[in-house]
N, C-alpha and C positions, 0 to 999 in steps of 0.2 A: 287477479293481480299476481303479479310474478317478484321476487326479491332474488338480485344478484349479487354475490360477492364475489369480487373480484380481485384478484393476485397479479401485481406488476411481474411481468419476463425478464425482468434486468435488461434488456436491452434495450426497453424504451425509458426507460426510466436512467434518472441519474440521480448517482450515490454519491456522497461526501464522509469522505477520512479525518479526523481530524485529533493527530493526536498531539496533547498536552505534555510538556517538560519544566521542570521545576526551573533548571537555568537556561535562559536564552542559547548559552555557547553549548548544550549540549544539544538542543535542535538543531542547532546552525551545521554540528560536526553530521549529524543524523542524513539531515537534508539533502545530500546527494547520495546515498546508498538507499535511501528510500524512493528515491526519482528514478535513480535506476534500475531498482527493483519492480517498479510500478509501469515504466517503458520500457523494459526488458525483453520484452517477448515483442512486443506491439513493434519496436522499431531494431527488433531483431540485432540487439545490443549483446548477447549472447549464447551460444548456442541450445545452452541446459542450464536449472538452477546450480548444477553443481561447477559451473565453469563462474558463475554469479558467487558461489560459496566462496568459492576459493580465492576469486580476487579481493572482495571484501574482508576476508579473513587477513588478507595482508593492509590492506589498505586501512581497516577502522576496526576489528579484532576479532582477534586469534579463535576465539570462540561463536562468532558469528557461522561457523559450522555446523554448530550443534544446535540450533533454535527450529530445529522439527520443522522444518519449511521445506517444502517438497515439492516434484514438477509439479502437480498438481495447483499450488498454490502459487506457484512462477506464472503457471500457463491463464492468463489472468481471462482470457476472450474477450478483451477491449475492440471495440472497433472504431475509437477515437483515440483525440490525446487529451489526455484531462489534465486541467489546474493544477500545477503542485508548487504552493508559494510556501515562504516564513512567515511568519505575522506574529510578532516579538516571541513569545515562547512555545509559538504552536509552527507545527506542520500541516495544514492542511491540502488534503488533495480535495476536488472539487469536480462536477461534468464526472466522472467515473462510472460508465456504464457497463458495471457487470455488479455482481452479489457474492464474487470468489474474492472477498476480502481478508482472508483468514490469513493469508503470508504476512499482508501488508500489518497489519494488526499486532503478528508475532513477531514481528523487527522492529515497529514502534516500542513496540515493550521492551525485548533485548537491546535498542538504542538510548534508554531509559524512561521515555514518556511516561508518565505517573497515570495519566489514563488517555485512552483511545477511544472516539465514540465515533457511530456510523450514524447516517442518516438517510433514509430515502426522501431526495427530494425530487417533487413531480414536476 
């Protein structure tokens, strides 16, 4: 008798973001710097995370510069387009098939979401 354990690739697998804000209007403002953060690479909405910095930093704040999110964390290896709704005071992204969640994560929290949780759902 043999025993396997097995480790999902992220690519077959689908991940769910979903992070939590104490006021509605603070997701709501969130909600499209985070869509666009999340298809930014995928649908080639930017050329680097630092052209993504910069617009956001004028568009939703000044300090969105500084929140340690790097190509690496831009360059997400999506090879779909996943879910990304409001649902009263969450963000959830949803179908997300990679495990390089760590950008989206640090801009939920710089956007103020009180907590962020992942899931792998199979």
């Amino acid at each position: 008798m043999k025993i396997w354990k097995e480790f999902g690739s992220s690519h077959s697998g689908n991940v769910s973001v979903i992070g939590t804000f104490s006021d509605p209007k603070d997701a709501k403002a969130a909600l499209e710097m985070i869509e666009d953060f999340t298809l930014g690479e995928w649908e080639e909405r930017h050329a680097s995370v630092d052209e993504f910095l910069e617009i956001w930093s004028e568009k939703f704040h000044p300090d969105v510069k500084y929140t340690s999110i790097y190509q690496t964390d831009y360059s997400l290896g999506i090879d779909n387009s996943p879910n990304i709704e409001l649902v009263n005071n969450r963000i959830e992204i949803s179908r997300l098939r990679t495990s390089n969640v760590g950008g989206i994560i640090k801009l939920m929290l710089f956007a103020g979401a009180k907590t962020a949780n992942v899931s792998n759902n199979k």
